[in-house]
MDAnalysis code that builds the backbone (N, CA, C; Angstrom):
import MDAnalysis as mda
import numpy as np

u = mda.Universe.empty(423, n_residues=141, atom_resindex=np.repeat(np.arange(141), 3), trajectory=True)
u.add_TopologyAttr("name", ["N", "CA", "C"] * 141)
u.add_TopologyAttr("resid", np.arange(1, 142))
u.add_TopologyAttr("resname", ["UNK", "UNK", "UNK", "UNK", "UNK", "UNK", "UNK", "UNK", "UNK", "UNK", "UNK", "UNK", "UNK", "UNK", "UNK", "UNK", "UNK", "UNK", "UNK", "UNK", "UNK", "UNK", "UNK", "UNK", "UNK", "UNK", "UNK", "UNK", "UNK", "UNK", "UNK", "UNK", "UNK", "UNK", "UNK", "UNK", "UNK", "UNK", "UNK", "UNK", "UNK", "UNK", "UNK", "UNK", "UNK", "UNK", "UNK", "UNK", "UNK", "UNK", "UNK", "UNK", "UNK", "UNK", "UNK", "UNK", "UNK", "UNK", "UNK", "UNK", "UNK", "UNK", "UNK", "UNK", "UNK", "UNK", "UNK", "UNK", "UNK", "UNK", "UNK", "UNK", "UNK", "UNK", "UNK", "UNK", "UNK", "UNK", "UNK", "UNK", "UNK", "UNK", "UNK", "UNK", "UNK", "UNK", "UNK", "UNK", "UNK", "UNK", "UNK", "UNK", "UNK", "UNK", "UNK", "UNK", "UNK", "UNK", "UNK", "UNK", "UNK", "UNK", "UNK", "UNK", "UNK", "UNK", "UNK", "UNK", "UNK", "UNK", "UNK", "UNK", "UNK", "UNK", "UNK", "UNK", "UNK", "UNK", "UNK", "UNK", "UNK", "UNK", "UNK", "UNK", "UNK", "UNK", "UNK", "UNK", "UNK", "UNK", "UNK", "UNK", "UNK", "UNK", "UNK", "UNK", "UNK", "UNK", "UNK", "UNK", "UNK"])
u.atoms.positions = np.array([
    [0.857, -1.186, 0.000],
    [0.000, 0.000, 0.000],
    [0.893, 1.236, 0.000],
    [0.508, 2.056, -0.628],
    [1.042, 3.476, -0.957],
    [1.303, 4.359, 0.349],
    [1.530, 5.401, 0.067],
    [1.030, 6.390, 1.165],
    [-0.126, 7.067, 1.034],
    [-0.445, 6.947, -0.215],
    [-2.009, 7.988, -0.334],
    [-2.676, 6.933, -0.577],
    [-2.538, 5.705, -0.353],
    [-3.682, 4.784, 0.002],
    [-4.105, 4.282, 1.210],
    [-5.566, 3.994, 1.449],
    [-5.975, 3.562, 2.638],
    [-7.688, 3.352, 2.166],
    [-8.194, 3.652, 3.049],
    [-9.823, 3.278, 2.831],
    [-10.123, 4.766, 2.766],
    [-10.772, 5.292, 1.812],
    [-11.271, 6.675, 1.708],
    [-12.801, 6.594, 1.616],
    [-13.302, 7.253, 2.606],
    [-15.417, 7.591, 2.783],
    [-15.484, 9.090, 2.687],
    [-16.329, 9.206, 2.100],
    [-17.030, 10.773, 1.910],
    [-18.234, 10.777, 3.162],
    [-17.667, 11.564, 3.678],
    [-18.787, 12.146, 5.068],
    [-19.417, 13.406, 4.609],
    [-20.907, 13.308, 5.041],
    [-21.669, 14.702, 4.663],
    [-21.376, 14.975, 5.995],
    [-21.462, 16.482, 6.005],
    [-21.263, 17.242, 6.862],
    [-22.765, 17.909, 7.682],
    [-23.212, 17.865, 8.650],
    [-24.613, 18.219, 8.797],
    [-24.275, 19.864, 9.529],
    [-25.620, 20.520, 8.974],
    [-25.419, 22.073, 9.563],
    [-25.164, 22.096, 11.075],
    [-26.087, 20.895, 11.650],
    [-25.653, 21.064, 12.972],
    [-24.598, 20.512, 13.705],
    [-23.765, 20.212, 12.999],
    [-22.264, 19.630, 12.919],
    [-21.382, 20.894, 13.309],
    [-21.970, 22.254, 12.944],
    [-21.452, 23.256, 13.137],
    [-21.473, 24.179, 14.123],
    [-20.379, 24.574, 14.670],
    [-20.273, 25.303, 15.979],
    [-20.470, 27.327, 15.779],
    [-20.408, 27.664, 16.991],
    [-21.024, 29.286, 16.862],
    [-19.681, 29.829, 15.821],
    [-18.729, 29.106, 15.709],
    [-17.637, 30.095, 15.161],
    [-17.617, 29.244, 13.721],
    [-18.704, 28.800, 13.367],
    [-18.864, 28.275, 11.850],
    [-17.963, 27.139, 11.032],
    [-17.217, 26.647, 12.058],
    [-16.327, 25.715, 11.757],
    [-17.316, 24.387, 12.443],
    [-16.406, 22.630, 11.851],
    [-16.933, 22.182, 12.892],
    [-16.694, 21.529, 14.192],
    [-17.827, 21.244, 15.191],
    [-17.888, 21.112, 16.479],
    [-16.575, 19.995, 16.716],
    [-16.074, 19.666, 17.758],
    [-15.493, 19.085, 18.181],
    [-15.517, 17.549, 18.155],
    [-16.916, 17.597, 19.503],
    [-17.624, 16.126, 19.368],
    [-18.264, 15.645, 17.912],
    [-18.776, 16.041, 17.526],
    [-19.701, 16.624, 15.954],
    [-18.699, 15.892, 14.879],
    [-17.123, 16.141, 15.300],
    [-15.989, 15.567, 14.004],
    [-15.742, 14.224, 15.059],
    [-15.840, 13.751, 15.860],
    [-15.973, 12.870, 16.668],
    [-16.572, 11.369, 15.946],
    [-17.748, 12.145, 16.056],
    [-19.069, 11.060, 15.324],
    [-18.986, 11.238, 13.755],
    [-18.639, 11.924, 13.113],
    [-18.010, 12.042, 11.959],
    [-17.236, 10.865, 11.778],
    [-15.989, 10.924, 12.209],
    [-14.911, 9.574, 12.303],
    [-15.808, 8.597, 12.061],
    [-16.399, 8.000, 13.149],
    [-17.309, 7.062, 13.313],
    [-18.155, 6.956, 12.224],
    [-18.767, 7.754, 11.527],
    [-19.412, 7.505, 10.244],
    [-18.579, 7.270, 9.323],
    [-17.474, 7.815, 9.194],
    [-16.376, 7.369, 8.222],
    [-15.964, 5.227, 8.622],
    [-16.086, 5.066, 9.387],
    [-15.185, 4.231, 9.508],
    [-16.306, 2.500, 9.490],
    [-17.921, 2.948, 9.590],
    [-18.589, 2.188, 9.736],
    [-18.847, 1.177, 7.887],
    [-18.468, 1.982, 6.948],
    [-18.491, 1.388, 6.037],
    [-17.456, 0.181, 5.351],
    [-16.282, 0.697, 6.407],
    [-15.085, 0.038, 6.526],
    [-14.842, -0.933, 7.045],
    [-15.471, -1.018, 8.100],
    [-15.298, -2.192, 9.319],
    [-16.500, -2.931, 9.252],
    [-17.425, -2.033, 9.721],
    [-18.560, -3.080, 10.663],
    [-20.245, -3.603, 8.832],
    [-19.680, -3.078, 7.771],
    [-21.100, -3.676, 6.567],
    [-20.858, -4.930, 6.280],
    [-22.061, -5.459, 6.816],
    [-22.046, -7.028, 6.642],
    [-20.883, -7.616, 5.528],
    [-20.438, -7.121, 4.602],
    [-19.604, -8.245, 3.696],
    [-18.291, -7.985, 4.503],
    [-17.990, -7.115, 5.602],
    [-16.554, -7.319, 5.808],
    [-16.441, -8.247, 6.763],
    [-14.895, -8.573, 6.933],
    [-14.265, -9.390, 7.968],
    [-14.574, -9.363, 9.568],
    [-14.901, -7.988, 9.168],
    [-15.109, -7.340, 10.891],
    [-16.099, -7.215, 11.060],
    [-16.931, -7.258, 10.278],
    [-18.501, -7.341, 11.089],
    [-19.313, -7.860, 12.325],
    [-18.273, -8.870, 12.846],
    [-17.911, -9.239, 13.907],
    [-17.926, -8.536, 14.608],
    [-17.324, -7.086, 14.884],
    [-17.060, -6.014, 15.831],
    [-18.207, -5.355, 16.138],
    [-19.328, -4.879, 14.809],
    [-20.822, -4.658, 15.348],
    [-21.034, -4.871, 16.735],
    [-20.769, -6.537, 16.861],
    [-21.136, -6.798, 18.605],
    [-20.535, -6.522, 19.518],
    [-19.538, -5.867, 19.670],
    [-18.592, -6.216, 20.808],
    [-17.246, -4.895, 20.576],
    [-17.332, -3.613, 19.995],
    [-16.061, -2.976, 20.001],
    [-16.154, -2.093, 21.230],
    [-14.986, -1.228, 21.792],
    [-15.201, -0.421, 22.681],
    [-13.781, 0.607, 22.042],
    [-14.236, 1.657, 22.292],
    [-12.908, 3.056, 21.851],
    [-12.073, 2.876, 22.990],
    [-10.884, 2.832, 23.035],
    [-10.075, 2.598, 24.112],
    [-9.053, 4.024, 24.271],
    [-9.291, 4.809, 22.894],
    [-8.274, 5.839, 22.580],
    [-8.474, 6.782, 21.593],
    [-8.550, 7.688, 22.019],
    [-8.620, 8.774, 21.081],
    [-7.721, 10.008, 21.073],
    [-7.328, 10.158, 19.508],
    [-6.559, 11.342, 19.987],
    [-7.037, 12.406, 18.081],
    [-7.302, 13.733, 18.179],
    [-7.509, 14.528, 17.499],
    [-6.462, 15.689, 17.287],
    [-6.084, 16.181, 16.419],
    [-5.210, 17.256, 15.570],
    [-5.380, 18.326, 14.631],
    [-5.758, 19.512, 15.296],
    [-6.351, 19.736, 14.024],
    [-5.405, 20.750, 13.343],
    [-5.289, 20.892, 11.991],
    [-4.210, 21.924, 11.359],
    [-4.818, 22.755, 10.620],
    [-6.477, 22.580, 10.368],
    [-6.877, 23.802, 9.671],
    [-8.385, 23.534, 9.729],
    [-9.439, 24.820, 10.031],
    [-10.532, 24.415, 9.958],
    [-11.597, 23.538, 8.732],
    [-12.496, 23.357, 9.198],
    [-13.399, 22.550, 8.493],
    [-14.663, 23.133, 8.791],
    [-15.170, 23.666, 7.195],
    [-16.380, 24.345, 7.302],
    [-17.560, 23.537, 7.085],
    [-18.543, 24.094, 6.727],
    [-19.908, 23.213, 5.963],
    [-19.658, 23.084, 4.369],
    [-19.243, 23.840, 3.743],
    [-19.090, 24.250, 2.663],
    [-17.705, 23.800, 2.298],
    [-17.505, 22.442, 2.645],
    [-16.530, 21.458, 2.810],
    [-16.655, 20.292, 2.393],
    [-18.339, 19.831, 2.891],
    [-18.728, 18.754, 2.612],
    [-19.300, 18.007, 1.146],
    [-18.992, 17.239, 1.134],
    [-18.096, 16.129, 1.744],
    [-16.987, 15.817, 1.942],
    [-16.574, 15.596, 3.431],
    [-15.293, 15.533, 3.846],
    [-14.809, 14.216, 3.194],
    [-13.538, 14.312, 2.528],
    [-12.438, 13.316, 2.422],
    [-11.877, 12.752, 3.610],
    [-12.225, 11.519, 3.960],
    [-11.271, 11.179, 5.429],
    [-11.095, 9.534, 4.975],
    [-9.529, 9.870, 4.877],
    [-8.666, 8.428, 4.496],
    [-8.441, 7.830, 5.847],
    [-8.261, 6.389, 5.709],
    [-8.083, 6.067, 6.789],
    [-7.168, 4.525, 6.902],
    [-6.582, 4.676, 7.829],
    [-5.667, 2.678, 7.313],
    [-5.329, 2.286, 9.139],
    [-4.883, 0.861, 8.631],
    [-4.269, 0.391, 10.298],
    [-3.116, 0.643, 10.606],
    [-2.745, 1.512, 11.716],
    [-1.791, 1.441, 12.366],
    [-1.075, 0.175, 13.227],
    [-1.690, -0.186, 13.625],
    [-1.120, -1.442, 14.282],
    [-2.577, -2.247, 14.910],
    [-1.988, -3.960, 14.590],
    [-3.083, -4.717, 15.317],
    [-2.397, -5.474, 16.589],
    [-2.908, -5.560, 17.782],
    [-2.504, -6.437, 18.975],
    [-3.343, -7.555, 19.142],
    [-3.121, -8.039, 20.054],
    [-3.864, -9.194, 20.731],
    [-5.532, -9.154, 20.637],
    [-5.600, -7.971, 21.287],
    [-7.474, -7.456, 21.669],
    [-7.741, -5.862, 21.166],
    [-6.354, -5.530, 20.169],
    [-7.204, -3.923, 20.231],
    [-6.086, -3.571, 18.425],
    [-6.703, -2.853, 17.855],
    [-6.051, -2.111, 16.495],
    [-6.054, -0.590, 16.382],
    [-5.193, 0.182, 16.084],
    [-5.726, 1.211, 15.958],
    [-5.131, 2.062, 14.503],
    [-6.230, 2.959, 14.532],
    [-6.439, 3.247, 13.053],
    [-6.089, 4.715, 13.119],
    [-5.230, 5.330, 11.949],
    [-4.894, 6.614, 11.744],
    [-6.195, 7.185, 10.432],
    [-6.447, 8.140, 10.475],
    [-7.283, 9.331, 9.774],
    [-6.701, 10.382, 9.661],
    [-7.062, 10.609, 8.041],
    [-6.934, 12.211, 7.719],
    [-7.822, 12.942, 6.705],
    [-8.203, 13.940, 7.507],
    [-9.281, 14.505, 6.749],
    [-9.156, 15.793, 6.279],
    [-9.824, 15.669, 4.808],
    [-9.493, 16.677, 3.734],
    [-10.927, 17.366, 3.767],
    [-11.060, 18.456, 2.840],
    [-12.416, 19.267, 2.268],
    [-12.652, 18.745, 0.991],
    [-13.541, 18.519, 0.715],
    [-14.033, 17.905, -0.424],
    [-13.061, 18.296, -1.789],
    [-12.563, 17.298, -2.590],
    [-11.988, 17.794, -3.431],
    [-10.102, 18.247, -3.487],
    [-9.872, 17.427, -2.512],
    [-8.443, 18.304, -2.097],
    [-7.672, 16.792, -2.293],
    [-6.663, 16.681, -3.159],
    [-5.798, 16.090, -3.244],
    [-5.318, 15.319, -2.087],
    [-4.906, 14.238, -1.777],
    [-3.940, 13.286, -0.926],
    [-2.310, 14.288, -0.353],
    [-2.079, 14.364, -1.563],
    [-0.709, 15.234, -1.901],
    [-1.165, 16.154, -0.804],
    [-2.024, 16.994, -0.570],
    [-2.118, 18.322, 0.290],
    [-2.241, 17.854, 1.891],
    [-1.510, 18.541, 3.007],
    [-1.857, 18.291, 4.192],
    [-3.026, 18.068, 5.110],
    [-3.710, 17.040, 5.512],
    [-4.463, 17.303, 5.715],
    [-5.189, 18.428, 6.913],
    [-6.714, 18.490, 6.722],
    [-7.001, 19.406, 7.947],
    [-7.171, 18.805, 9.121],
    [-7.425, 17.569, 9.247],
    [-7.080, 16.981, 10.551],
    [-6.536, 15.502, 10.567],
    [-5.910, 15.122, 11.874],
    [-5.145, 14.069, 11.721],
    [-5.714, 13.802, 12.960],
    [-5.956, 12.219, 13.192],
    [-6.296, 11.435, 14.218],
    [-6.260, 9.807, 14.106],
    [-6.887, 9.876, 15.674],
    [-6.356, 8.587, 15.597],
    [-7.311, 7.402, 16.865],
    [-8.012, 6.763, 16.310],
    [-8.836, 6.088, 17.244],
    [-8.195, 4.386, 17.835],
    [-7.688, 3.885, 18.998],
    [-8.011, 2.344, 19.463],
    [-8.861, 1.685, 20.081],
    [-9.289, 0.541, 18.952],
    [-10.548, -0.381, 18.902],
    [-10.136, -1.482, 19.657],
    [-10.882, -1.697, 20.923],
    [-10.551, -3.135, 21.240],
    [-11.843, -4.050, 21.090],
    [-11.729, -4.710, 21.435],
    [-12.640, -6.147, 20.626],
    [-13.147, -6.644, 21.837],
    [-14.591, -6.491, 22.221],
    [-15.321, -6.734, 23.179],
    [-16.176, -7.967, 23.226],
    [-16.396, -8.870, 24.582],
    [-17.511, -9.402, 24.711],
    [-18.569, -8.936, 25.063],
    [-19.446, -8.551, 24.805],
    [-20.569, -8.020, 25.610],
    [-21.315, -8.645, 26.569],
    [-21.521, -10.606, 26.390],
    [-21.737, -11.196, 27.582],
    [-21.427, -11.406, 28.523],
    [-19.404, -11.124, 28.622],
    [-19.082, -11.563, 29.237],
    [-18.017, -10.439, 30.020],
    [-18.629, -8.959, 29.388],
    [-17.935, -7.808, 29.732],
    [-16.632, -7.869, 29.586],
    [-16.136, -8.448, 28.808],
    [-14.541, -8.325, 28.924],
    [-13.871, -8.381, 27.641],
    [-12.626, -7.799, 27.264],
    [-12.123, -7.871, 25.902],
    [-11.647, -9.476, 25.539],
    [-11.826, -9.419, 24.231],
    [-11.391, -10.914, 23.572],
    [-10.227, -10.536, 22.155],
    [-10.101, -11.401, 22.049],
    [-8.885, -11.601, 20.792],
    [-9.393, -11.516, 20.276],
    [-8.614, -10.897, 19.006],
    [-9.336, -10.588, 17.761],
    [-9.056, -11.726, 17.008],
    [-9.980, -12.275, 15.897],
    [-10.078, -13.368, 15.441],
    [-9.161, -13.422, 13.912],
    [-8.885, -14.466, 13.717],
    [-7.703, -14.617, 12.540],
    [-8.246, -13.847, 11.397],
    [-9.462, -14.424, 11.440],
    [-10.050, -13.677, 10.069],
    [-10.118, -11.873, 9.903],
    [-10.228, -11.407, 11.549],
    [-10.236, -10.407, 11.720],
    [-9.011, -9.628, 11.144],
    [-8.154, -10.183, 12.015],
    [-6.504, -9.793, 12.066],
    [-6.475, -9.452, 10.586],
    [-6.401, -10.562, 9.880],
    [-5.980, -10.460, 8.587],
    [-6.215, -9.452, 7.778],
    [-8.275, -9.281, 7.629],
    [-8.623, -8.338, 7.283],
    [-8.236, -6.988, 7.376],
    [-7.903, -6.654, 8.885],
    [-7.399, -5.696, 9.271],
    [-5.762, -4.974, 8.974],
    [-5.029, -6.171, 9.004],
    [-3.711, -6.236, 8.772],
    [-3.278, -5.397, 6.996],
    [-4.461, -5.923, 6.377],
    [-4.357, -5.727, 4.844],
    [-4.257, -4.403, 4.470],
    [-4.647, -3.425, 5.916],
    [-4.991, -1.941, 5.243],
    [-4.442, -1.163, 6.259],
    [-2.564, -1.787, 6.590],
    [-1.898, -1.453, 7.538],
    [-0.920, -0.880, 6.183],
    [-0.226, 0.156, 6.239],
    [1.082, 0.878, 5.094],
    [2.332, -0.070, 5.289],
    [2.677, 0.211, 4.439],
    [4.246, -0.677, 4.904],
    [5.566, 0.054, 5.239],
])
């Protein structure tokens, strides 16, 4: 895999996504991520669909280098694996304004860790081979 490759989703941007100073909200690019990343992981034909049942955020971290308006959307937000462990992976993001080259810096950089939950049994589990793999595939080299 490249460097300007990874999994790329177009996120609409909602008006109320937007904060008093017209950029957007904080939490708002939060759940954003999360819409970016659900087409990736958890739609029935993937590997991980598995995770539907059982993920928990263990980590978050946000960057931002330039605002993000409404008149942005749809946001570009690439995304790949940083590293997979035992019970948790975590994934780097970067998000562009609609239309903006790979090549250009993005306006924000982040970074979420997924660990792999039981829900019956409240406690994290290993991630499964099939998982790993899947996951592994859309790690940079």
């Amino acid at each position: 895999m490249t460097l300007s490759e990874g999994f790329h989703a177009e996120v609409e941007v909602r008006w109320s996504d937007m904060d008093v100073f017209q950029h957007i909200n904080h939490a708002r690019l939060v759940t954003l991520l999360e819409e970016a990343r659900i087409p990736w992981l958890f739609e029935d034909d993937r590997p991980t669909v598995t995770l539907r049942d059982g993920a928990v955020i263990a980590d978050l971290h946000v960057r931002y280098r330039g605002q993000l308006r409404h008149s942005d959307s749809p946001l570009d937000v690439l995304m790949w694996v940083e590293k997979v462990r035992a019970v948790d992976f975590t994934i780097n993001y970067e998000v562009r304004p609609k239309g903006v080259d790979v090549s250009v810096a993005p306006s924000i950089i982040a970074s979420t860790q997924i660990a792999a939950f039981d829900i019956d049994t409240q406690r994290l589990r290993r991630i499964t081979d099939v998982e790993r793999a899947y996951l592994e595939s859309w790690q940079r080299a």
